[in-house]
C-alpha positions in Angstrom: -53.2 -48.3 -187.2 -53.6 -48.2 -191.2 -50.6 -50.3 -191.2 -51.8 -53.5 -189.2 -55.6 -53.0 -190.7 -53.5 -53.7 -194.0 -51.4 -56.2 -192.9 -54.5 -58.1 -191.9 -56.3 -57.6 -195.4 -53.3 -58.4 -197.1 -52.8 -61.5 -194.9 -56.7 -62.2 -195.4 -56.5 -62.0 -199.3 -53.5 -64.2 -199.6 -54.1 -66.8 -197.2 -57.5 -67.9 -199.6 -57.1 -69.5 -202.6 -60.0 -67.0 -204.9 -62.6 -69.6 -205.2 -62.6 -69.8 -201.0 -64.9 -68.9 -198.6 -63.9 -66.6 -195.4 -64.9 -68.5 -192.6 -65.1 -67.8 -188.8 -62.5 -70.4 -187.8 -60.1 -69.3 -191.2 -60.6 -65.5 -190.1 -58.9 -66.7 -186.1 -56.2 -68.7 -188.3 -55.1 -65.8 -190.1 -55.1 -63.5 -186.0 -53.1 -67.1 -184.4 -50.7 -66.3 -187.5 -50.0 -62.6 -186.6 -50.6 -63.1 -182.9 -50.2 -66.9 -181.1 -51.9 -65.5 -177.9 -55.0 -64.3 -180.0 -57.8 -64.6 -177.6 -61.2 -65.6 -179.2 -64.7 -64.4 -177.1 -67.8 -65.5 -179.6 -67.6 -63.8 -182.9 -64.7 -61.6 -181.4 -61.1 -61.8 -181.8 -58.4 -59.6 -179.7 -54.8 -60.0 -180.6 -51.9 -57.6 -180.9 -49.8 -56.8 -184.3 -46.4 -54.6 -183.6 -47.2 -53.4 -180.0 -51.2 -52.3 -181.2 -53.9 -54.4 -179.4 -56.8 -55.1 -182.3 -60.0 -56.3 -182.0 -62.3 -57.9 -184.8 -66.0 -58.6 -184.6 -67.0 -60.8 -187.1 -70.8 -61.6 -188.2 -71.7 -65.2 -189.5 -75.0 -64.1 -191.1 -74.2 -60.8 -192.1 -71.1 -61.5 -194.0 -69.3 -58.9 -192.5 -66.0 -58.2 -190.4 -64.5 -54.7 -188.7 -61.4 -54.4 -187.0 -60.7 -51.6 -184.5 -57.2 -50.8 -182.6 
């Protein structure tokens, strides 16, 4: 679990150049990167990294993102 919460963080922090902003629509380019069948609900994103189904809820106005397996 550690290991694909890192993965995406790691993913996250080089897929932005440092002056850009994480967006809703960047944050589902980088789950479509590790996951093609990434399936997208609102402001949630369910995808599977080596066998572990993860979902990420995401929050526009509150700047903020978690990711559960």
């Amino acid at each position: 679990m550690l290991r694909v919460l890192t993965l995406i963080a790691a993913l996250a922090a080089f897929a932005l150049p440092a002056h850009a902003e994480m967006t809703q629509d960047r944050l589902a380019e980088i789950a479509e990167a590790l996951d093609p069948a990434v399936e997208k609900s609102g402001n949630v994103l369910r995808f599977v990294v080596e066998d572990v189904p993860v979902s990420v809820v995401s929050g526009k106005v509150q700047h903020r993102m978690r990711a559960r397996p």
